[in-house]
C-alpha positions as CSV (number, residue, x, y, z in Angstrom):
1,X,119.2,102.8,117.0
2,X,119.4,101.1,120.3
3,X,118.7,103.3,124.1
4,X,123.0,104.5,124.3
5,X,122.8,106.0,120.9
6,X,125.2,103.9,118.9
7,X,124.0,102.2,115.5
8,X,123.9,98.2,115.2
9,X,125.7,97.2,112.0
10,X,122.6,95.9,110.4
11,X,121.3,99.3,110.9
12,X,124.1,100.9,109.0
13,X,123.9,97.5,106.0
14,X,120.4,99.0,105.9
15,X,121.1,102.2,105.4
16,X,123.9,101.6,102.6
17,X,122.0,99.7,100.5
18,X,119.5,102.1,100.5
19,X,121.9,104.6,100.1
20,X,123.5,102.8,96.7
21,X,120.1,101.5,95.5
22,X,119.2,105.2,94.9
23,X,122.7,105.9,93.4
24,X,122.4,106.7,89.6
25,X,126.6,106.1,89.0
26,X,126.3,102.4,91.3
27,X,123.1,101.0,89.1
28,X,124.1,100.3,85.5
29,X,120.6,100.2,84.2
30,X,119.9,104.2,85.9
31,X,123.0,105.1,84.8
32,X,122.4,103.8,81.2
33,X,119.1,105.3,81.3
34,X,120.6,108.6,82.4
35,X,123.5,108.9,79.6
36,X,120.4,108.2,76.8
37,X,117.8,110.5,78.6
38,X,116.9,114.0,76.9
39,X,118.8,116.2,78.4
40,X,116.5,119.1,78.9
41,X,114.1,117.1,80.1
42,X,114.4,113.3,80.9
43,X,111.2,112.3,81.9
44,X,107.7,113.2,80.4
45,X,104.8,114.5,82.0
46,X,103.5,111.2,82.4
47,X,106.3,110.3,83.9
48,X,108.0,108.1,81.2
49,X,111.5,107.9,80.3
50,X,112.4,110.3,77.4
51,X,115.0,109.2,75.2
52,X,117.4,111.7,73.7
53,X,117.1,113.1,70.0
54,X,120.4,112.0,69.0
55,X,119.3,108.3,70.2
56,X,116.4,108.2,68.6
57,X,118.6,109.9,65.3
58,X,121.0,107.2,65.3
59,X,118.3,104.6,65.7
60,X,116.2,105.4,62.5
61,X,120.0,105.8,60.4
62,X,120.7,102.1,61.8
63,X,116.9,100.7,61.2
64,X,117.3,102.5,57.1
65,X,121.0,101.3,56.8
66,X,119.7,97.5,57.9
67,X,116.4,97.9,55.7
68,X,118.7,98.8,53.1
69,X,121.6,96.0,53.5
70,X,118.2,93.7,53.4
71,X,116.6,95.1,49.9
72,X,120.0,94.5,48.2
73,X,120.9,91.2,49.8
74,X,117.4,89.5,48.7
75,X,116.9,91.5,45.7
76,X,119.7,90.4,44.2
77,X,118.6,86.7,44.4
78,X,115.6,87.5,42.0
């Protein structure tokens, strides 16, 4: 801020990409983070991201549904 008080337009560039750096809704990765977080609590006590139950649910059907399509796929060939 210069001596009369006013606020040089770098000053406010600064302070609006400081502002929306922060911003969970303007950063796709935070935001993605934030929608698969646990939502009673989202980070551990280490400090670590916490994924949600339902994300981790969905990821084990997925992993046994591919592990599946796999067994029958190459089994068949024998």
């Amino acid at each position: 801020m210069d001596a009369a008080g006013y606020i040089t337009p770098k000053e406010v560039r600064q302070a609006l990409r400081q502002l929306h750096s922060e911003d969970v809704e303007t950063n796709p990765e935070l935001a993605l983070r934030a929608a698969l977080a646990d939502d009673l609590k989202p980070v551990d006590a280490r400090g670590r991201w916490k994924p949600s139950s339902l994300v981790i649910l969905v990821g084990v059907i997925v992993f046994a549904l591919l592990v599946i399509f796999l067994y029958f796929s190459l089994g068949q060939s024998r």
